[in-house]
SERO-4910 file (N, C-alpha, C, O; in steps of 0.05 Angstrom, whole numbers):
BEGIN
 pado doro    nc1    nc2    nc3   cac1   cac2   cac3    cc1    cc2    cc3    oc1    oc2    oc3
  Unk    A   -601   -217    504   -596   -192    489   -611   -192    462   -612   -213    449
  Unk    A   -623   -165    453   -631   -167    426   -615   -174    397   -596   -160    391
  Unk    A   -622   -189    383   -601   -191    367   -601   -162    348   -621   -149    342
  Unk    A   -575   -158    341   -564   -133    329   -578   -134    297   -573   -153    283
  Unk    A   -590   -117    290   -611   -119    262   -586   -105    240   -586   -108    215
  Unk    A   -568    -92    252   -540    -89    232   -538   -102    209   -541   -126    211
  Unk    A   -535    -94    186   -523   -104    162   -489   -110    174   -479    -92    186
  Unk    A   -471   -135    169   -456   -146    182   -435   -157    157   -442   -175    142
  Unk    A   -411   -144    155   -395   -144    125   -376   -155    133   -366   -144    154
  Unk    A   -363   -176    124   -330   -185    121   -304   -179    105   -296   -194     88
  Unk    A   -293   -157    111   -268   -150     85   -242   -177     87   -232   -185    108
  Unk    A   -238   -183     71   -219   -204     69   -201   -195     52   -207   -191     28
  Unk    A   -183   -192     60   -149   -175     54   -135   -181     57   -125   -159     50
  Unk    A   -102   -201     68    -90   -209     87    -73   -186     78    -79   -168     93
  Unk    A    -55   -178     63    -40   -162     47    -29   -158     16    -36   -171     -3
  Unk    A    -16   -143     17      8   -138     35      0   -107     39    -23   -100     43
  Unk    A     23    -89     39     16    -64     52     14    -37     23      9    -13     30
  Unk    A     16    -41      4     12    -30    -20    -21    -44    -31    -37    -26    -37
  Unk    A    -28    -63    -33    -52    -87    -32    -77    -71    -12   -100    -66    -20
  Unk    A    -72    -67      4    -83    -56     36    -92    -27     30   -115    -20     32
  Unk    A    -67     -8     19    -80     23     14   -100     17     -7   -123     27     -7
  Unk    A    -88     -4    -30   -107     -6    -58   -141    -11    -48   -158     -2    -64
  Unk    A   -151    -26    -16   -173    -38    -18   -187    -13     -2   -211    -13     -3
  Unk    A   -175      7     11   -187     26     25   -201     39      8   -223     30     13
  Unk    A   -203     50     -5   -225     59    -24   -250     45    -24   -269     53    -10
  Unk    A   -252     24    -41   -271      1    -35   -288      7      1   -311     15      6
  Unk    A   -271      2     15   -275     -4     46   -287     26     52   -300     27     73
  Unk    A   -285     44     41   -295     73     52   -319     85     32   -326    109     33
  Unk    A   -331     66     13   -354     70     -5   -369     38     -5   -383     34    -24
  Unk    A   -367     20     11   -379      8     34   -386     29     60   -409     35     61
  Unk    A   -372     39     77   -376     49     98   -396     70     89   -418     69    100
  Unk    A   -393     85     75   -409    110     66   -432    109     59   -447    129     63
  Unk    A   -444     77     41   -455     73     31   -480     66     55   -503     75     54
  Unk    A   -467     47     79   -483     35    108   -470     40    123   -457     24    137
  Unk    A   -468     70    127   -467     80    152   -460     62    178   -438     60    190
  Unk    A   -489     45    184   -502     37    207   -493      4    204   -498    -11    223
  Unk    A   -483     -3    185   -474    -24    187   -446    -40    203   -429    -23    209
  Unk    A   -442    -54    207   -420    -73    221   -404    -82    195   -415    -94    177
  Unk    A   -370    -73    194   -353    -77    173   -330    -84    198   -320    -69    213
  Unk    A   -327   -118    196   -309   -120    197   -277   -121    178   -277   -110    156
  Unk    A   -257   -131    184   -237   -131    164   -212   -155    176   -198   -147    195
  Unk    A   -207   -183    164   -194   -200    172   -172   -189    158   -175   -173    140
  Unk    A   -145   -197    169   -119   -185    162    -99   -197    167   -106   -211    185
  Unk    A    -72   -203    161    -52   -220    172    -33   -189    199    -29   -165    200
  Unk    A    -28   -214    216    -26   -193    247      1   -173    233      2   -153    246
  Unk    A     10   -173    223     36   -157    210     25   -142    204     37   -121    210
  Unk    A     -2   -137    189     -9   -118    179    -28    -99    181    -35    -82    164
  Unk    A    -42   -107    216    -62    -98    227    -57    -62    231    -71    -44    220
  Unk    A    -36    -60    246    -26    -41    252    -33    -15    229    -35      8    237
  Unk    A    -36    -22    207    -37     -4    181    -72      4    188    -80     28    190
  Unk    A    -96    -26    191   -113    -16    194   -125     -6    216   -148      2    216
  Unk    A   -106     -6    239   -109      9    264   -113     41    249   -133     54    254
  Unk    A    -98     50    236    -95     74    228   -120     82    212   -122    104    202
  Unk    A   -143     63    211   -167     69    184   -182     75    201   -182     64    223
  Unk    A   -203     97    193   -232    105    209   -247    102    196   -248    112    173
  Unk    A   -268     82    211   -291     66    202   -297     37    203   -319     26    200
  Unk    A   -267     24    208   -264    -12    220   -284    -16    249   -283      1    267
  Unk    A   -297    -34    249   -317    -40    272   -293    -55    287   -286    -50    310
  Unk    A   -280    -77    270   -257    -95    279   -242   -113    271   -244   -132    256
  Unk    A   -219   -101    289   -195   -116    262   -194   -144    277   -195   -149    301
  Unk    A   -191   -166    250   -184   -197    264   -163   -195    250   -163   -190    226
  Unk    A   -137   -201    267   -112   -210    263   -112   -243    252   -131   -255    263
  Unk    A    -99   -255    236    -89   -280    227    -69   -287    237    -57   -266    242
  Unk    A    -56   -307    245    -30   -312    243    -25   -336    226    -40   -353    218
  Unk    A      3   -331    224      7   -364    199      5   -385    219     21   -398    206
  Unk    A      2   -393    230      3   -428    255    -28   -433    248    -45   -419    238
  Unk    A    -29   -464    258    -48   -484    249    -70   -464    281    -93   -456    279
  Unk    A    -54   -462    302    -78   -454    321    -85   -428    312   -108   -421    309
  Unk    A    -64   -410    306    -82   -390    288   -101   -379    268   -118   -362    265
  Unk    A    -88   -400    255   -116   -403    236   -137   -411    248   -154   -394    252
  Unk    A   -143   -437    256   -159   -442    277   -179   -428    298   -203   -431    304
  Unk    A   -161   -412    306   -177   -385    321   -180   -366    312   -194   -352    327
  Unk    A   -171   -352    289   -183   -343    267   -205   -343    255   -215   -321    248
  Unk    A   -219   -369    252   -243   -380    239   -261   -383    259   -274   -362    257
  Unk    A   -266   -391    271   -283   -392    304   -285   -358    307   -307   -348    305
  Unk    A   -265   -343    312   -279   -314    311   -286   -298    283   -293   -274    282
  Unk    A   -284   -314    260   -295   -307    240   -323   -311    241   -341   -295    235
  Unk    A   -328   -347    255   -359   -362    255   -373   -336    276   -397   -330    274
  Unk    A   -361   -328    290   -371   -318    310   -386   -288    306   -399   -278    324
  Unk    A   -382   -273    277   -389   -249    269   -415   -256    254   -427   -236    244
  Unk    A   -428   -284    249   -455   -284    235   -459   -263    208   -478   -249    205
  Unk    A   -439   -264    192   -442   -239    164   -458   -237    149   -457   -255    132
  Unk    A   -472   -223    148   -490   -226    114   -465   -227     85   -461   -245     69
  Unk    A   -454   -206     89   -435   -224     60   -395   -217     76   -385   -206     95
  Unk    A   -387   -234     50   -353   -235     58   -353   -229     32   -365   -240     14
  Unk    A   -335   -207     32   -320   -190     10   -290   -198      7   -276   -185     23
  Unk    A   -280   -210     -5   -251   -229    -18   -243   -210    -41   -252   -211    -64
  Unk    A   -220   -188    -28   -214   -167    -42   -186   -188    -59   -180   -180    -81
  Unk    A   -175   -208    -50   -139   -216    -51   -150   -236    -77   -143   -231   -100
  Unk    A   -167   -260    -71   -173   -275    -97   -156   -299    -94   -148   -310   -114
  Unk    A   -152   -306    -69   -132   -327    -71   -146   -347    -54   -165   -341    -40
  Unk    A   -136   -374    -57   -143   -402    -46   -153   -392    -13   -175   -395     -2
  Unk    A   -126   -379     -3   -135   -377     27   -156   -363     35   -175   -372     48
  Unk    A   -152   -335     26   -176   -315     20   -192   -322     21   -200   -323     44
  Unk    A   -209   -333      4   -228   -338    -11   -239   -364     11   -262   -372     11
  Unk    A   -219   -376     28   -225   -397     44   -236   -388     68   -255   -397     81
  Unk    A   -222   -370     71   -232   -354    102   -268   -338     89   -289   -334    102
  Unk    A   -264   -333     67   -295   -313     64   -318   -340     62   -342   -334     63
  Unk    A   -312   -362     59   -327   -388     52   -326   -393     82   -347   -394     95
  Unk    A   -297   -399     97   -318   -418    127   -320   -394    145   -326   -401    168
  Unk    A   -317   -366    144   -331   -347    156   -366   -353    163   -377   -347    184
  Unk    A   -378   -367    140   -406   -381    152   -428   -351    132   -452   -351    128
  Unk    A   -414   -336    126   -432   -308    107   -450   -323     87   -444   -341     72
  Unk    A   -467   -313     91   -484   -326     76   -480   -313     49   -493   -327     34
  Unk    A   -469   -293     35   -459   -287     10   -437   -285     10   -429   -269     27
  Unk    A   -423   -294     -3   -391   -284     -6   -390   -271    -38   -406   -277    -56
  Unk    A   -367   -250    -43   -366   -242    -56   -329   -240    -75   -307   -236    -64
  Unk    A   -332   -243    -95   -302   -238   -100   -299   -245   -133   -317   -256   -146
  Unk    A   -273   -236   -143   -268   -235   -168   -270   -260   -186   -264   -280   -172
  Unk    A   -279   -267   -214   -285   -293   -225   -262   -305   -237   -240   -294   -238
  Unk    A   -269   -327   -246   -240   -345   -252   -223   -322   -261   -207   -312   -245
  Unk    A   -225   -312   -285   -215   -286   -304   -200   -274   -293   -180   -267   -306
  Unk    A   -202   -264   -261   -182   -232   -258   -177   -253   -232   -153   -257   -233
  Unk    A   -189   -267   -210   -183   -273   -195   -149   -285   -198   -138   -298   -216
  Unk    A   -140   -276   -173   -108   -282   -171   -104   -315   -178    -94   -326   -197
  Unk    A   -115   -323   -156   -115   -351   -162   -146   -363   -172   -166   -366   -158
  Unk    A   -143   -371   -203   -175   -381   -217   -198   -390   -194   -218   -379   -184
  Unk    A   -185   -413   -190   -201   -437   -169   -210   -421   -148   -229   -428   -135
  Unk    A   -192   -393   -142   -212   -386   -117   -248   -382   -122   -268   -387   -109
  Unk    A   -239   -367   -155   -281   -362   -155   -302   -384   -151   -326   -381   -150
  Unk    A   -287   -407   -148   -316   -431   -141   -325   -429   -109   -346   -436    -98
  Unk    A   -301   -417    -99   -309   -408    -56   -334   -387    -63   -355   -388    -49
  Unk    A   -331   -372    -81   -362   -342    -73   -387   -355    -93   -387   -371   -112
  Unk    A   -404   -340    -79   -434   -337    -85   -437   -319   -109   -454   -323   -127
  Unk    A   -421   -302   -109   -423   -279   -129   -392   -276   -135   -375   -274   -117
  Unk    A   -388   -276   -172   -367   -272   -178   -371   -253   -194   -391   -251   -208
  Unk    A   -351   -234   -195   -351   -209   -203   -326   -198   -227   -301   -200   -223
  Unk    A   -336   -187   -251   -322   -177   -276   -320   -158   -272   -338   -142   -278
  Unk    A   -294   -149   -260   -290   -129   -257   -287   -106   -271   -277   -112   -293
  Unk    A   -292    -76   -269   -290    -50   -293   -265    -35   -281   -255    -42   -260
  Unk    A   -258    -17   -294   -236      0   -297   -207     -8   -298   -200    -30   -291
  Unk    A   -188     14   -307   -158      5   -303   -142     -1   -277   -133    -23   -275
  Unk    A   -139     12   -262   -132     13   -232   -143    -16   -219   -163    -27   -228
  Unk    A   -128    -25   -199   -131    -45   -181   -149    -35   -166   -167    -51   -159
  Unk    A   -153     -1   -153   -165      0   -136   -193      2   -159   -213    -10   -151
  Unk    A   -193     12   -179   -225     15   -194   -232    -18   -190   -254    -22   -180
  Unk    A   -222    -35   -195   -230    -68   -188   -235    -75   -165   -251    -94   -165
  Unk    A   -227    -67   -141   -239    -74   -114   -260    -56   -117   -280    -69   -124
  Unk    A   -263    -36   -115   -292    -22   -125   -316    -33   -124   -334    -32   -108
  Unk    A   -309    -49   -152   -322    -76   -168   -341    -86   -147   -365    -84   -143
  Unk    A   -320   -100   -131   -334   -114   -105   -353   -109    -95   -374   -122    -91
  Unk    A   -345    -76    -83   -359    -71    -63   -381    -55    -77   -396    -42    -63
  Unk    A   -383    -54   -100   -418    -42   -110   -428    -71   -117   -452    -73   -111
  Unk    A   -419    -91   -125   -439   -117   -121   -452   -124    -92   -471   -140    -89
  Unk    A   -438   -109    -69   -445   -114    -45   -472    -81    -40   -483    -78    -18
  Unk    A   -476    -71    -52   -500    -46    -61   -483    -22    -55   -497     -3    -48
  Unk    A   -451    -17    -57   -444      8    -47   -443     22    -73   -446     10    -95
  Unk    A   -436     53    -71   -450     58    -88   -422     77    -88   -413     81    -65
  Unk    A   -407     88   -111   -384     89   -111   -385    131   -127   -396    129   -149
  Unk    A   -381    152   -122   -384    172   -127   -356    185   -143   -380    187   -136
  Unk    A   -338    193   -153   -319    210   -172   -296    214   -145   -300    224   -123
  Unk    A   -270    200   -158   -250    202   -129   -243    179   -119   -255    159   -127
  Unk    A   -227    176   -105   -220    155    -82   -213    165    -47   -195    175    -33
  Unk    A   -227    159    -46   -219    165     -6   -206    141      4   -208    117     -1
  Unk    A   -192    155     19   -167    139     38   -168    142     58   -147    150     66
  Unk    A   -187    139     79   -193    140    113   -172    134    117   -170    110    113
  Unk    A   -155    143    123   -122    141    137   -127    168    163   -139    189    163
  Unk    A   -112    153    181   -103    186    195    -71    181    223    -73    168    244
  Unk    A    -55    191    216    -38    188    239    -38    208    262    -39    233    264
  Unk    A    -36    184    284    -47    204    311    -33    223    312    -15    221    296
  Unk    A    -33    247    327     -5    268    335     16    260    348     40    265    345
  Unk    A      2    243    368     17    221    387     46    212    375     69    214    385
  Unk    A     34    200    343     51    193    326     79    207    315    104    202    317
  Unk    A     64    224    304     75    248    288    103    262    316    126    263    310
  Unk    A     94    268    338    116    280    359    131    248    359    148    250    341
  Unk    A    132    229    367    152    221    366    173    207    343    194    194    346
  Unk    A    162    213    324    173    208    295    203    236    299    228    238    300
  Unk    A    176    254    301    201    281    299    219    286    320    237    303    318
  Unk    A    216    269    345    235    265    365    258    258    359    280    266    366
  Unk    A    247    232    337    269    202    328    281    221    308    305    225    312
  Unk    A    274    231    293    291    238    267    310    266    274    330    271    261
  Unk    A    298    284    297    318    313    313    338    295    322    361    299    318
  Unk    A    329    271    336    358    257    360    386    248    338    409    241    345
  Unk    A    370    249    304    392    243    282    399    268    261    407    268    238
  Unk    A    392    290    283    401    319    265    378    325    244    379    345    231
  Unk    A    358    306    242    349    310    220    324    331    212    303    319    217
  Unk    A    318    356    204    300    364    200    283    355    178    274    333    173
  Unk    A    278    390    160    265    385    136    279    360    120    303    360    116
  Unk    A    257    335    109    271    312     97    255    306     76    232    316     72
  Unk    A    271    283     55    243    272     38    255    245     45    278    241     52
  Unk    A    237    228     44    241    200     39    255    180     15    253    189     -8
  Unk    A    267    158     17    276    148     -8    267    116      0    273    106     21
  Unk    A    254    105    -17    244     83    -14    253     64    -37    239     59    -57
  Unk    A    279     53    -33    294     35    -51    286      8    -54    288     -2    -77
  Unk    A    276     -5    -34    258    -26    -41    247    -33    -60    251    -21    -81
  Unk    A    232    -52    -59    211    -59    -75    199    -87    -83    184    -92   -102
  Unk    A    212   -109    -58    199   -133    -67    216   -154    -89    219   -178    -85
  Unk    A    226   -139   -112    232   -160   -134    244   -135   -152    231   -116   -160
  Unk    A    276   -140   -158    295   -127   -160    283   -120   -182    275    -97   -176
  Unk    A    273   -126   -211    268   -120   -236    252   -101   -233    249    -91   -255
  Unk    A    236    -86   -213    217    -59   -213    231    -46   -200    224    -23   -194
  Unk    A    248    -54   -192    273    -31   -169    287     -6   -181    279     -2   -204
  Unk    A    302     10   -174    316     30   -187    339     29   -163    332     27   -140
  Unk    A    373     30   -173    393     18   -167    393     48   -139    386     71   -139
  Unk    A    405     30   -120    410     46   -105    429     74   -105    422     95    -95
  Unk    A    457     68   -120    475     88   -113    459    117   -139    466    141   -141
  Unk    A    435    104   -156    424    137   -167    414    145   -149    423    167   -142
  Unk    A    394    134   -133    384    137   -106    405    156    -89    392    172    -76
  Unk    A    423    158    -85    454    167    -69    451    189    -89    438    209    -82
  Unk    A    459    190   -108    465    212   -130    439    231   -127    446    255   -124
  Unk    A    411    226   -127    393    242   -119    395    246    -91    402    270    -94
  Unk    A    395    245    -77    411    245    -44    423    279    -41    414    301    -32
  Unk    A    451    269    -54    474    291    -53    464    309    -66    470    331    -57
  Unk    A    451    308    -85    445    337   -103    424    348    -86    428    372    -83
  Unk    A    406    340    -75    383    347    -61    395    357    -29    388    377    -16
  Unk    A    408    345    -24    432    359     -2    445    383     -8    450    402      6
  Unk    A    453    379    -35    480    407    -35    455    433    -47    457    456    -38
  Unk    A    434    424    -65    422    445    -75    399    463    -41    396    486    -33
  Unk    A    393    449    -37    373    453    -18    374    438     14    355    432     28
  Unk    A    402    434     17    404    424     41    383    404     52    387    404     76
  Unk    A    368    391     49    346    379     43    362    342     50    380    333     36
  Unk    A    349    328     73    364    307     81    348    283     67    330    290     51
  Unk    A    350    266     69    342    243     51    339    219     80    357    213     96
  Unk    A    318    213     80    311    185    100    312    165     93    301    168     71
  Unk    A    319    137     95    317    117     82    304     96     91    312     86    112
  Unk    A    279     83     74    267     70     94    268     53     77    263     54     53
  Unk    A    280     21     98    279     -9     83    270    -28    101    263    -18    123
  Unk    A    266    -54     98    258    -70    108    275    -83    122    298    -73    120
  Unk    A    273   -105    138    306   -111    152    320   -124    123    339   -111    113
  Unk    A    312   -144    110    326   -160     91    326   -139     70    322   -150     48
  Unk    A    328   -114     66    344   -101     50    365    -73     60    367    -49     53
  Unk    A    380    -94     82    402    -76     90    422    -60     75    432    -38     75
  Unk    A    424    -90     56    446    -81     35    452    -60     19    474    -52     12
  Unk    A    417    -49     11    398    -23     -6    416     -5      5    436      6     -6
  Unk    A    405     -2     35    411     23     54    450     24     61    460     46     67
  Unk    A    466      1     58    489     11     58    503     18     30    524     30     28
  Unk    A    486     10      7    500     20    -24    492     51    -23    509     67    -27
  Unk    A    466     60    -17    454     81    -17    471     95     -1    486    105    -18
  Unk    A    480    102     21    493    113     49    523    104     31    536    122     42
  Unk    A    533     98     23    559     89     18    564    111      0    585    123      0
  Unk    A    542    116    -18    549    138    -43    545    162    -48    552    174    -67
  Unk    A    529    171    -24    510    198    -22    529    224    -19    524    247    -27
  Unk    A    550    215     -8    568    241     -9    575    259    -18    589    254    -38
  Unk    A    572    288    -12    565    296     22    543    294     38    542    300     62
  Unk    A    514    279     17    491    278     39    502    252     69    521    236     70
  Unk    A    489    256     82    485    228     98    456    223    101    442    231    119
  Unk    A    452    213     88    417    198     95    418    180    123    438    171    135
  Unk    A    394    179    129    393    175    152    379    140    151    363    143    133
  Unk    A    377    119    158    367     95    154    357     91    179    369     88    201
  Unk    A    323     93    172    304     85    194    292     52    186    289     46    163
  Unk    A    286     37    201    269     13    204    246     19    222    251     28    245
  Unk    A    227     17    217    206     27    241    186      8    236    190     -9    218
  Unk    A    158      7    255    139      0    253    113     11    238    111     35    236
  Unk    A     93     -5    227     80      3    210     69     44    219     72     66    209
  Unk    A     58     34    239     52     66    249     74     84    251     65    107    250
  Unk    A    101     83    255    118     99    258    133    111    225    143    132    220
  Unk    A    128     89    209    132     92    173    110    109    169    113    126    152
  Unk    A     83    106    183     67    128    169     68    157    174     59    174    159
  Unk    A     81    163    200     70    192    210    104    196    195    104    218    184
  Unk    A    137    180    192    152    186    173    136    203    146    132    228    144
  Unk    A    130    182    127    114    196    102     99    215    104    101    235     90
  Unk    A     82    212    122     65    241    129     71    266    139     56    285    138
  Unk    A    101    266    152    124    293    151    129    296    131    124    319    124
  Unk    A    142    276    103    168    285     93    161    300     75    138    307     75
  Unk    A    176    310     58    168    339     48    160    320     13    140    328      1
  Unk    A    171    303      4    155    283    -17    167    253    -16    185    257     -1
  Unk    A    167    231    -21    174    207    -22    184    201    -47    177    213    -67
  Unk    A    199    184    -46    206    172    -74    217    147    -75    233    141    -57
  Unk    A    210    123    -99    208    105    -98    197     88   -116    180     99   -129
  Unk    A    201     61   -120    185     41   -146    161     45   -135    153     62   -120
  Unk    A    147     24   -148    127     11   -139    119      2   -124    114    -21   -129
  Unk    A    113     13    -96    126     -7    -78     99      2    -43     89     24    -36
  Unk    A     96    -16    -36     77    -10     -9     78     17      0     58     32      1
  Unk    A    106     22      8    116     61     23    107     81      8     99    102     18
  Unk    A    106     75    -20    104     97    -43     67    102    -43     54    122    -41
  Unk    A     61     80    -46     31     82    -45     16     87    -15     -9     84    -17
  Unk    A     22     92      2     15     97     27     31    128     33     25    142     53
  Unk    A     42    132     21     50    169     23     33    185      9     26    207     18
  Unk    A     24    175    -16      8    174    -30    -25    175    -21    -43    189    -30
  Unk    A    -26    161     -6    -58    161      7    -56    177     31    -76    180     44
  Unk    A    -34    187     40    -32    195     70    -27    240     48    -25    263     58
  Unk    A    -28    231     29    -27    260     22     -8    268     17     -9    291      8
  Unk    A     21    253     18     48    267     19     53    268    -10     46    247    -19
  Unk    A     65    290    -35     77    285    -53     96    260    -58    116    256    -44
  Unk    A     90    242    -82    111    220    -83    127    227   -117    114    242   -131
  Unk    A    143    221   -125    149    209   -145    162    186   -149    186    180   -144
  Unk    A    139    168   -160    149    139   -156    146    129   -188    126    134   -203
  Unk    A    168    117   -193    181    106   -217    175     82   -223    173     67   -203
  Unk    A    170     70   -246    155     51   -258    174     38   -283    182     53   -301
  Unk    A    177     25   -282    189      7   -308    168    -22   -319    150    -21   -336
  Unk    A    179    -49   -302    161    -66   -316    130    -71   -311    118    -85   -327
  Unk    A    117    -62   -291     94    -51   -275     76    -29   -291     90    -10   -299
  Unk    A     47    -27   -298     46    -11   -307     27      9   -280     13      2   -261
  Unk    A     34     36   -290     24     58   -264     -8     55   -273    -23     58   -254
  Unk    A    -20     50   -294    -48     46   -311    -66     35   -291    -88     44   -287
  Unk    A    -54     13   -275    -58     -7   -261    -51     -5   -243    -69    -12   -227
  Unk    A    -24      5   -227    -17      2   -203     -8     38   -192      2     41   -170
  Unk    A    -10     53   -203      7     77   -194    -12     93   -179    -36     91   -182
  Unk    A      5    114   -155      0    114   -137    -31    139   -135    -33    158   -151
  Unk    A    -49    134   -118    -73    146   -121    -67    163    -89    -50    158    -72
  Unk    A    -89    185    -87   -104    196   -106    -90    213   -129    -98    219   -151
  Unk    A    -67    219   -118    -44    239   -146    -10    233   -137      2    232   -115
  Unk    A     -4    232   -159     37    230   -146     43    238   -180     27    237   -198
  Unk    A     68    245   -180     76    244   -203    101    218   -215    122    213   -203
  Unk    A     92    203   -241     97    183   -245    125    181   -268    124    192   -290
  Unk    A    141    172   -261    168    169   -290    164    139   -297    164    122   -279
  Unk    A    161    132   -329    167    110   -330    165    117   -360    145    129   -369
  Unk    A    191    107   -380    196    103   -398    193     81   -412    196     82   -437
  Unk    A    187     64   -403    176     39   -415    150     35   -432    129     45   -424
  Unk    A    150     25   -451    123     31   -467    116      3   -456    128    -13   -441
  Unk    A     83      0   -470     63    -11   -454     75    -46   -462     69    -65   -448
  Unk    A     87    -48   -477     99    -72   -490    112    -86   -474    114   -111   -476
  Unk    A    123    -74   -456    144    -82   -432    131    -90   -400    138   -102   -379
  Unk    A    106    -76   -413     91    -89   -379     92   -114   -378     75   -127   -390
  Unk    A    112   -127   -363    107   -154   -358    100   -168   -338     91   -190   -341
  Unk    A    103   -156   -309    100   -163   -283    125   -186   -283    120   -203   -266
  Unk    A    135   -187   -289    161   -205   -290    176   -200   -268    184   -177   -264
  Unk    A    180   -217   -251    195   -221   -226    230   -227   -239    240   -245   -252
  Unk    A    237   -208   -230    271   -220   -232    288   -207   -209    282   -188   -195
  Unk    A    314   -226   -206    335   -212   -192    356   -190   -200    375   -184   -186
  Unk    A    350   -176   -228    365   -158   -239    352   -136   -257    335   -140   -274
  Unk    A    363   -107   -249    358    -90   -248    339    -99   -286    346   -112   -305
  Unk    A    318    -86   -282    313    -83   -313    318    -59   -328    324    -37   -320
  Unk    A    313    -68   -358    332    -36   -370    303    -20   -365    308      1   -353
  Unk    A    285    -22   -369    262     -3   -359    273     17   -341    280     40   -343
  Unk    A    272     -3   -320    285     20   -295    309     31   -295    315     51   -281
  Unk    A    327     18   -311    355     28   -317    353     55   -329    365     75   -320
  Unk    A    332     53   -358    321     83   -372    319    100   -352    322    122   -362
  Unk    A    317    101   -327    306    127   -322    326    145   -313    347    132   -311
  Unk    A    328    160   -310    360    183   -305    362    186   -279    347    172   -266
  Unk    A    379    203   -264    379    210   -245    367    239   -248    351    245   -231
  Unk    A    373    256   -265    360    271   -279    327    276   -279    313    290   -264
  Unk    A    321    260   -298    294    259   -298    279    257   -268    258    270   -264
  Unk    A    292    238   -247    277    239   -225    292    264   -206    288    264   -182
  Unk    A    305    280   -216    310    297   -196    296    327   -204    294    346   -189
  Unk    A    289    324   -227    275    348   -239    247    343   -236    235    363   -242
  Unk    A    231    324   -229    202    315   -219    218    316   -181    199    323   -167
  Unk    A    232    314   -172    231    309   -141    235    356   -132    234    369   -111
  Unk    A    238    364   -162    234    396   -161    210    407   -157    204    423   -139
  Unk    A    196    396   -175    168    400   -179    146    388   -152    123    395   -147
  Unk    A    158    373   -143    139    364   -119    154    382    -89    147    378    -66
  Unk    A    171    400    -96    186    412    -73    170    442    -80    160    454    -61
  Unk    A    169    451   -105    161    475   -118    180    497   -130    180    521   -135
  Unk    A    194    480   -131    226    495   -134    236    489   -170    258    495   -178
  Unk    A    219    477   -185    229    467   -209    230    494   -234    206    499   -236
  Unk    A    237    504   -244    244    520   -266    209    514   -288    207    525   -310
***
């Protein structure tokens, strides 16, 4: 066979699923830029499913955590012959996979911004990154790789119809029509917002506009979804767990999302849906949701700490139920 004269790209991402919408941009001003080129995209298998949903992947390589998966991971990494590996994450492993991928350039962030320092000694090219936003920094990357980046962010997302009918199957078989989403989560309690305000925006959004409330958590935050459901009364929210594709064509009905900082919020967000997602120790400067959502966060810049804790912070405590129910107006069209 002739060998393929393709320009031949490695995206290296594993996650998580907020991480993932942030690098699509990047990944779709690469694609735009070489058309005609071969872009693959390595991924952890949990999180493939998200880039099943992207147009423009040549092919997704799943990871798994086991010693044979990794293993066979790398063997079909050796096996793509790349001109460069693009190391959007910045970490030891990352940065390991874009090194024995065999690419003859690798690319990725320098001691400075990279997540983990030590990863910039794995690339060929280390990169100082420009702008505020996480996604303006993957960017970064992919114009050191010659893409050429134009006013905007695109989000090649699309959920099948396929999708979309049985979402709305699942949510009629629970009474549920017109809905918005509530995304109580968030990873690390200190960027969270307490569930039973969550309930309190619920019921008012129920009694003013009959308007149902969905609740989407992860399994290990059951607890979210029974404080939330415990207090909503008279709403009853409805508590879905689903799969990555079945959470998207969710967000992509609901009438807006709401939520921290958090993977769901930023993927309603790229899928087009109105969000208002709330910010305390996180700053939105940097992380808030693209291409537009509307943002609450009372916290001045002093407070950005990225601080991991198990208790609510007063950041997020500041915010009212109020305040987010008079922005969850404005994304319905109904606000004064």
């Amino acid at each position: 066979m002739p060998e393929d004269p393709r320009q031949r790209f490695l995206i290296v991402r594993l996650g998580a699923l907020g991480d993932l919408v942030h690098t699509l941009p990047a990944f779709a001003a690469l694609r735009a830029s070489f058309p005609n080129a071969r872009i693959d995209w390595v991924v952890e298998r949990k999180w493939s499913p998200l880039l099943e949903l992207t147009t423009g992947i040549d092919e997704i390589i799943p990871l798994d955590r086991t010693f044979t998966g990794v293993v066979s991971c790398i063997q079909r990494l050796r096996r793509g012959h790349y001109d460069l590996a693009l190391d959007f994450q910045g970490l030891y492993k990352s940065a390991s996979l874009a090194l024995l991928s065999g690419a003859r350039r690798t690319i990725g962030f320098g001691a400075k911004t990279a997540r983990e320092s030590g990863a910039a000694l794995f690339y060929t090219d280390r990169v100082t990154p420009s702008g505020p936003h996480v996604t303006d920094r993957n960017i970064s990357i992919a114009e050191r790789a010659g893409a050429k980046h134009g006013e905007g962010f695109c989000f090649p997302l699309g959920v099948p119809e396929a999708e979309m009918c049985r979402v709305r199957e699942l949510l009629a078989a629970k009474s549920v029509g017109e809905y918005f989403v509530v995304s109580p989560g968030g990873g690390w309690k200190s960027k969270c917002w307490p569930p039973e305000r969550y309930a309190l925006l619920s019921s008012e959004l129920w009694k003013r506009y009959r308007l149902a409330a969905v609740i989407n958590v992860a399994p290990k935050e059951a607890d979210l979804a029974d404080a939330l459901t415990r207090a909503a009364a008279p709403a009853q929210p409805v508590v879905v767990q689903t799969s990555i594709k079945e959470l998207a064509a969710i967000l992509k009905g609901a009438r807006f999302v709401v939520g921290a900082d958090s993977g769901p919020v930023h993927l309603a967000a790229a899928l087009g849906t109105p969000v208002v997602a709330l910010f305390g120790p996180t700053d939105p400067a940097r992380n808030g949701p693209l291409p537009a959502g509307i943002v609450l966060r009372n916290a001045s810049a002093d407070v950005t700490t990225y601080k991991r804790g198990d208790v609510y912070s007063s950041a997020m405590l500041s915010l009212s139920v109020e305040q987010v129910l008079e922005a969850a107006e404005r994304q319905l069209g109904v606000a004064a």
